[in-house]
N, C-alpha and C positions, 0 to 999 in steps of 0.2 A: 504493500500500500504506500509505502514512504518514498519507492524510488519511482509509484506511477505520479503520485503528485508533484515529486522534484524533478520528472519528465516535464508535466503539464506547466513548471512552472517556468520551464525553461521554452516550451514553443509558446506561453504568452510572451515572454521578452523577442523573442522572434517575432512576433508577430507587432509590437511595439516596436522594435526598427522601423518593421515594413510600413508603418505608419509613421513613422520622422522620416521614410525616402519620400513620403508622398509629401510631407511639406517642406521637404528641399525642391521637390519638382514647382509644387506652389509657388516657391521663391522665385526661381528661376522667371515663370508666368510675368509674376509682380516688377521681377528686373526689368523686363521689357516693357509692361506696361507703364512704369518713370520713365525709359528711353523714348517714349513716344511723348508723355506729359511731365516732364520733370517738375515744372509749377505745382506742379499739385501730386509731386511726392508724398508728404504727408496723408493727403485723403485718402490716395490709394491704399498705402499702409494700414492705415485704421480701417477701412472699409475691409481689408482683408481676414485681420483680425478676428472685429467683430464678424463676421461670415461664418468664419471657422468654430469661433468661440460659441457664437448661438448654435451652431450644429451637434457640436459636444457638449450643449449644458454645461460651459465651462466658464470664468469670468475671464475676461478681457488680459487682464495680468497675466495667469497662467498661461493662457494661448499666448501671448506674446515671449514665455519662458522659451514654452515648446518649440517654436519655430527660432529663435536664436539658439536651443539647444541643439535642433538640427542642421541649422548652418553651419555650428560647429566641431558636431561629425563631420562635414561631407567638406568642408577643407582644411580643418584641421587633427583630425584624429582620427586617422586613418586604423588603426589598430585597434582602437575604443569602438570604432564602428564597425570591425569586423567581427569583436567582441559578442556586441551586441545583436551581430544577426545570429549568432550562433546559439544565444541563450547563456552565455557564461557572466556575460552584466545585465541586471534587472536596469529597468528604466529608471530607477529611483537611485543606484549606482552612477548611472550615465549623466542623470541630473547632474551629481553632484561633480562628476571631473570636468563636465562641460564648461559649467559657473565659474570655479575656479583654471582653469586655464585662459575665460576673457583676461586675466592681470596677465598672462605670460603676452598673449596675444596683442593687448596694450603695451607693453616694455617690447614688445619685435615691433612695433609701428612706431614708436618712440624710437629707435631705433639703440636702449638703453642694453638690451642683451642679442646675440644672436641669433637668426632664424631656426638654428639646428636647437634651441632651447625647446621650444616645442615639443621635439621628438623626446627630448631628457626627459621633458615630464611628464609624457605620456606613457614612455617606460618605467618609470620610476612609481607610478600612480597604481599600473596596470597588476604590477607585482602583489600589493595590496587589496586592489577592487576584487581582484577575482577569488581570494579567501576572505575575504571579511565583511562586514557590513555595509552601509550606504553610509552610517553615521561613524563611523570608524573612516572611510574612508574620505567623508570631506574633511575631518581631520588632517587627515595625511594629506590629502591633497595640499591643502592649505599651507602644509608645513614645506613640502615640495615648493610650491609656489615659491614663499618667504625666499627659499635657500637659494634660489633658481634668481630672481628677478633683485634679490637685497632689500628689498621691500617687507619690510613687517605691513596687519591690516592696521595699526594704530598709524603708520607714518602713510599709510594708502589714505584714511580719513583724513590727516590731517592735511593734507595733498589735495584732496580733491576740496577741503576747504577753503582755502586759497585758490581755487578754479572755479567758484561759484560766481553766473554772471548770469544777465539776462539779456537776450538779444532779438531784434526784430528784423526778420525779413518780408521785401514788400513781393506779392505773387500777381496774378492778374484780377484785375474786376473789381479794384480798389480794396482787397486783399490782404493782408500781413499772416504772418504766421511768430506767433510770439512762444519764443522759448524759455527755460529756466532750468539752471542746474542747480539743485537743490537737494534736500537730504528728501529718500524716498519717501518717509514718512510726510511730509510735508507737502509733498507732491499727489500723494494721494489723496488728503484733504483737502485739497484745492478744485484738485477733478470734482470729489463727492458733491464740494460744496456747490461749483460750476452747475455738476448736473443735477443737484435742487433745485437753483435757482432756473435751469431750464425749463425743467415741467412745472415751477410753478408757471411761469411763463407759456408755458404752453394752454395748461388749465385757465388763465385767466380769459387767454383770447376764446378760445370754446365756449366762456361762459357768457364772455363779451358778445359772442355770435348768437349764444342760444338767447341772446336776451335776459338772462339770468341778470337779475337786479339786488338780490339777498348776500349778507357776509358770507364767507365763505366758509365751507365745513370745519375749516382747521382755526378757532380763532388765536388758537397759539404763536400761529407762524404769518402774522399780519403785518410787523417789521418786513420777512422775508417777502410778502406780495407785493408790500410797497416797495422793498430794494428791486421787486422781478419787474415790476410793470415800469418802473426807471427805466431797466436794463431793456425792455421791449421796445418803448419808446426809443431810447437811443437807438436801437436798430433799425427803427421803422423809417426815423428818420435820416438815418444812410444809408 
């Protein structure tokens, strides 16, 4: 019984490859589709996303893991992905070297260590992933990492503290696309709060249309209608 379930559990990790080649292939699609509209990079991206992520009942975040976790099989670890079609790393293994080699993959664009880095610590990682745990192994990756690039994560945060900016670019149709490097936490609250304030926005004009004349269901969040209906206005009128 023990060696049909640790059969079974190895053709699910196979079978979770076969579904990170298909969102390499995705990628691939999405390359082209920026080569044709590069202005509206961004939409494409999100539009992709969210596609995939409603398909899977997944949230937006995760699906964007997924698909950077598979990008970084299919050009940078080449051995991890072989790995992984065979069943000998679970998905939750793959997660965790994939995440951790973005710092190496940063320091070879940086041009702060070597290209052949890469490969060191994908061998050095693989030694471990394939006896041990997922949480054992981001451990070690991580330590890998540190020894590999000279980088501890305290001097990576405090690094990307001093990189935090905000920047606007203008697109077509009187358009910008406004960026911010900030800690994730914070970045996430921003989205949340963005996409409250949209559907209250959204809910007012419906109610605005149905003729709806009464407060509204929530009197709690009446600050928030007045900051929405601001923010609609502002739209409405650019």
């Amino acid at each position: 019984m023990r060696d049909a379930w640790t059969a079974t559990r190895r053709r699910i990790a196979a079978l979770e490859a076969e579904a990170a080649e298909l969102l390499v292939a995705q990628i691939a699609f999405h390359d082209e589709d920026v080569a044709a509209a590069p202005h509206h990079r961004d939409a494409i991206h999100r539009s992709m996303v969210a596609e995939y992520a409603a398909a899977a009942r997944l949230s937006t975040g995760t699906m964007e893991f997924a698909f950077a976790d598979a990008l970084a099989l299919s050009t940078a670890l080449p051995r991890v992905r072989e790995a992984f079609h065979t069943g000998s790393l679970s998905s939750s293994h793959v997660r965790e070297i994939a995440r951790a080699s973005a710092v190496v993959a940063e320091a070879i664009r940086n041009r702060a260590v070597a290209p052949e880095t890469m490969a060191l610590f994908e061998t050095a990682v693989l030694v471990v992933a394939e006896a041990e745990t997922a949480a054992r192994t981001r451990v070690h990756a991580r330590r890998v990492t540190s020894a590999l690039v000279g980088e501890t994560i305290t001097e990576r945060h405090r690094r990307a503290a001093d990189e935090r900016c905000v920047t606007v670019r203008s697109v077509d149709d009187g358009l910008a696309v406004l960026t911010a490097i900030l800690p994730e936490w914070a970045a996430v609250a921003i989205a949340d709060r963005l996409s409250q304030l949209t559907r209250t926005v959204i809910r007012g004009r419906d109610m605005g249309t149905a003729g709806a004349a009464g407060p509204t269901s929530d009197p709690g969040s009446t600050r928030d209608a007045e900051t929405a209906r601001d923010a609609g206005s502002a739209s409405d009128a650019g």
